[in-house]
C-alpha positions as CSV (number, residue, x, y, z in Angstrom):
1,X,-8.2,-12.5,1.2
2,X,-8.6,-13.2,-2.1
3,X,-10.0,-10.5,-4.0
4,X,-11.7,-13.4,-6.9
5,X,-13.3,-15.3,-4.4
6,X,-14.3,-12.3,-2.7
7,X,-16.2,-10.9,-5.9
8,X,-17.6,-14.4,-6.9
9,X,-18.7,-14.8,-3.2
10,X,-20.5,-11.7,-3.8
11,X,-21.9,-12.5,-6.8
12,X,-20.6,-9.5,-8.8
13,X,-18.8,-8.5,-11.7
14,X,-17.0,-5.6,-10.0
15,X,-15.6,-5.3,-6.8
16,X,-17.0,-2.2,-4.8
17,X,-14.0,0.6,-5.2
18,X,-14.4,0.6,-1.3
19,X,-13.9,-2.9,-0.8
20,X,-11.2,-3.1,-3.5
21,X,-9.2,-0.8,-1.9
22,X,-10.6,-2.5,1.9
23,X,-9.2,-6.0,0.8
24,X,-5.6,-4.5,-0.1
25,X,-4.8,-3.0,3.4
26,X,-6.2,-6.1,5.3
27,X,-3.8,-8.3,2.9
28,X,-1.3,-5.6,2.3
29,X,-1.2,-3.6,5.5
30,X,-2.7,-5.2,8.5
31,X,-4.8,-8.4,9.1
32,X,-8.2,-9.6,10.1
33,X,-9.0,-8.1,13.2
34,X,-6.1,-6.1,13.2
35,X,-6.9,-2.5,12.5
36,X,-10.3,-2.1,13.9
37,X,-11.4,-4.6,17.6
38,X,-13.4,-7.7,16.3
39,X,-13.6,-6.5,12.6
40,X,-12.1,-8.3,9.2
41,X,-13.7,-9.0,6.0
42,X,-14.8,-12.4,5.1
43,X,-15.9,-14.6,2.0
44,X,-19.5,-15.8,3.6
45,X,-21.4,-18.6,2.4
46,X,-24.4,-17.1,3.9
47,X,-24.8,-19.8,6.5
48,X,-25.5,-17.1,9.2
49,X,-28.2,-15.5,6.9
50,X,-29.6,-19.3,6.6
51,X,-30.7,-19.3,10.5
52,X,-32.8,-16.1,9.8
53,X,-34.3,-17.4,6.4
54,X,-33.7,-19.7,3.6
55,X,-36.0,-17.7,1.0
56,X,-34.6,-16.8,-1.7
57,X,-35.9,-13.6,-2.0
58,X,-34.2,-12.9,1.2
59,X,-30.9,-14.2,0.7
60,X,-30.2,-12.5,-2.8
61,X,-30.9,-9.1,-1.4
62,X,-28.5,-9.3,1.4
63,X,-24.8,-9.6,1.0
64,X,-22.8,-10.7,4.2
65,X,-19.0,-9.6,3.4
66,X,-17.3,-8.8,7.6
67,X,-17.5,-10.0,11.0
68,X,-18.7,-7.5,12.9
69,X,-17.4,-9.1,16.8
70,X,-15.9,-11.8,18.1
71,X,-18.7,-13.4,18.9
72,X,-20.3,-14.3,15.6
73,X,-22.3,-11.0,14.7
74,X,-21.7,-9.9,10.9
75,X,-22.2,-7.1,8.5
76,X,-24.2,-7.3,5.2
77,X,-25.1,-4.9,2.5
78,X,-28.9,-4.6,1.7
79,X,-29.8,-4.1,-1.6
80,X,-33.1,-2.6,-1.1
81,X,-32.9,-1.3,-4.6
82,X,-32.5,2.4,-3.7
83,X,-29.0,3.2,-4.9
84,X,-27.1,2.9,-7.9
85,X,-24.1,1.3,-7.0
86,X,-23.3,-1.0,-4.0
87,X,-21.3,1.8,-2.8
88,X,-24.3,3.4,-1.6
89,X,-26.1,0.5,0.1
90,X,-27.1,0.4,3.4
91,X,-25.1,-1.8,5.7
92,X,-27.0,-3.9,8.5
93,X,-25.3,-6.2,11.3
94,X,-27.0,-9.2,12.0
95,X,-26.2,-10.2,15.8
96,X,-25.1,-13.7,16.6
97,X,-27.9,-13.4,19.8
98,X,-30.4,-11.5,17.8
99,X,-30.9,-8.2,16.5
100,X,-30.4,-6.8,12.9
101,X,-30.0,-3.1,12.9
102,X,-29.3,-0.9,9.8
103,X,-26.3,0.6,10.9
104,X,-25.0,2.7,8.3
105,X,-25.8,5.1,5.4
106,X,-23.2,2.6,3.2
107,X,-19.9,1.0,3.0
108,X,-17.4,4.2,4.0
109,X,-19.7,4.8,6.7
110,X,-19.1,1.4,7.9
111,X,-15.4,2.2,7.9
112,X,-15.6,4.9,9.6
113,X,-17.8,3.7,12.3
114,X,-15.3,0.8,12.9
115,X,-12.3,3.1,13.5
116,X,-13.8,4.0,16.7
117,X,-12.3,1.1,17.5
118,X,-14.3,-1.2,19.5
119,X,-16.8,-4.2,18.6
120,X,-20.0,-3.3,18.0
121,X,-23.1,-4.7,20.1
122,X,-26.4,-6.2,19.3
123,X,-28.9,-6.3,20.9
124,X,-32.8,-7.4,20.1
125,X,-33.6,-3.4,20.3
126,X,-30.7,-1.7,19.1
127,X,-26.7,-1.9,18.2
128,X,-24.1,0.4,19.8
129,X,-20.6,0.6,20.2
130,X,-19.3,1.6,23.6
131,X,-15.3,2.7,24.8
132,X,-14.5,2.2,28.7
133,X,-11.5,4.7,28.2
134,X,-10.1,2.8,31.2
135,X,-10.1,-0.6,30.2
136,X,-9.2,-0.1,26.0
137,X,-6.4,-0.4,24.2
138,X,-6.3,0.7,20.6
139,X,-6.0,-1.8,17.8
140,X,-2.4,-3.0,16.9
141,X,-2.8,-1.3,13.0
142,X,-5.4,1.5,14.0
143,X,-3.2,4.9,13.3
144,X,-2.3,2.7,10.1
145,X,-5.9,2.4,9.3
146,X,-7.0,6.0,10.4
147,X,-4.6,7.4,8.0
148,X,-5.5,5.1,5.6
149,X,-8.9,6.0,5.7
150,X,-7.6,9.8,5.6
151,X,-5.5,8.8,2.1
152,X,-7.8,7.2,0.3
153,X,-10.9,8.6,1.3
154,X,-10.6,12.5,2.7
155,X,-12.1,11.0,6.1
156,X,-11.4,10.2,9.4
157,X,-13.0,8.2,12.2
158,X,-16.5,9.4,13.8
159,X,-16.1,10.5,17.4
160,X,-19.8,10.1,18.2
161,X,-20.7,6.2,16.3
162,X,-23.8,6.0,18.0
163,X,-25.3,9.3,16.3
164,X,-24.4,8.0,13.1
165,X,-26.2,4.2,13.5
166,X,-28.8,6.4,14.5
167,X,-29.0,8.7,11.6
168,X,-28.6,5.3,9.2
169,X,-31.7,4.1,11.7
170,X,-33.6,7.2,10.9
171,X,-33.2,7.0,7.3
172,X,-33.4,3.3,6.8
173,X,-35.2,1.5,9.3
174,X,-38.4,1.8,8.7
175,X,-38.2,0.5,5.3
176,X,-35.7,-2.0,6.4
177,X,-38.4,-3.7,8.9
178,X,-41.6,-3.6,6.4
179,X,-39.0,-5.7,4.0
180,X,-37.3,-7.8,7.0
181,X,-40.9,-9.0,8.8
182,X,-41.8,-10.8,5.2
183,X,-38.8,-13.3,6.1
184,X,-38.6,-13.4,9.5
185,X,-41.2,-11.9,12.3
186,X,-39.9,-11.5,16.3
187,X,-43.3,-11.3,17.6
């Protein structure tokens, strides 16, 4: 991943410190998909944000920078001019069958959400991630990436993921859906 494109991709001047530090252990440490099922960060021309709308308005607000599955779902920051720094964005996942669902708080929420390990799903009424303890098998790079997370960021993985994209849901949704249904409506 190149960090240049990355940031021009973007559209910004600076690279998130999160991201920075993200992009160095997928190039440096691991790989796409390696560390966390179905997850890597991507350079996105916004293709996948096209089929929902092509408004302007709706395309500079939303910043698409990982693949959420294997399937074609993907996360974006929402700049829904709340926070400071992009740090502190919301992240939402947009699902390759429908759905977009706030999902976390920010960006090292995000990370630690994915360190449960497993791809998340979408659905039209809600994302989750779910662990059938009898058919996983942890991520080649995962205790690589859990003690990365622990290094750089005092944190580890959440045990209960689905509390959290509900707490993000709590706090965000609401405001997220008055904003969304201008672009696109599911009714």
């Amino acid at each position: 991943m190149d960090k240049q494109a990355f940031k021009e991709n973007l559209k910004l001047d600076v690279l998130p410190g999160v991201l920075d530090k993200l992009i160095d252990f997928q190039n440096d440490v691991s790989g796409f998909e390696y560390y966390a099922q179905g997850f890597g960060l991507t350079i996105d021309d916004k293709l996948g944000l096209k089929s929902w709308s092509e408004a302007s308005e709706f395309l500079d607000k939303l910043l698409p920078f990982a693949q959420a599955n294997g399937s074609g779902s993907f996360y974006a920051i929402w700049n829904n001019d709340s926070a400071q720094s992009i740090d502190n964005m919301p992240v939402v996942v947009f699902g390759d069958e429908g759905g977009t669902h706030v999902v976390a708080e920010n960006i090292l929420q995000l990370l630690q959400l994915i360190a449960y390990d497993t791809e998340i799903s979408v659905e039209w009424n809600n994302a989750f991630f779910y662990k059938d303890e009898d058919d996983y098998e942890a991520s080649e790079d995962l205790q690589k990436y859990i003690e990365w997370l622990k290094i750089n960021f005092n944190t580890a993985p959440l045990q209960d993921p689905n509390a959290t994209i509900q707490a993000a849901q709590d706090k965000y949704k609401a405001s997220f859906d008055q904003w969304f249904k201008q672009y696109y409506n599911v009714e």
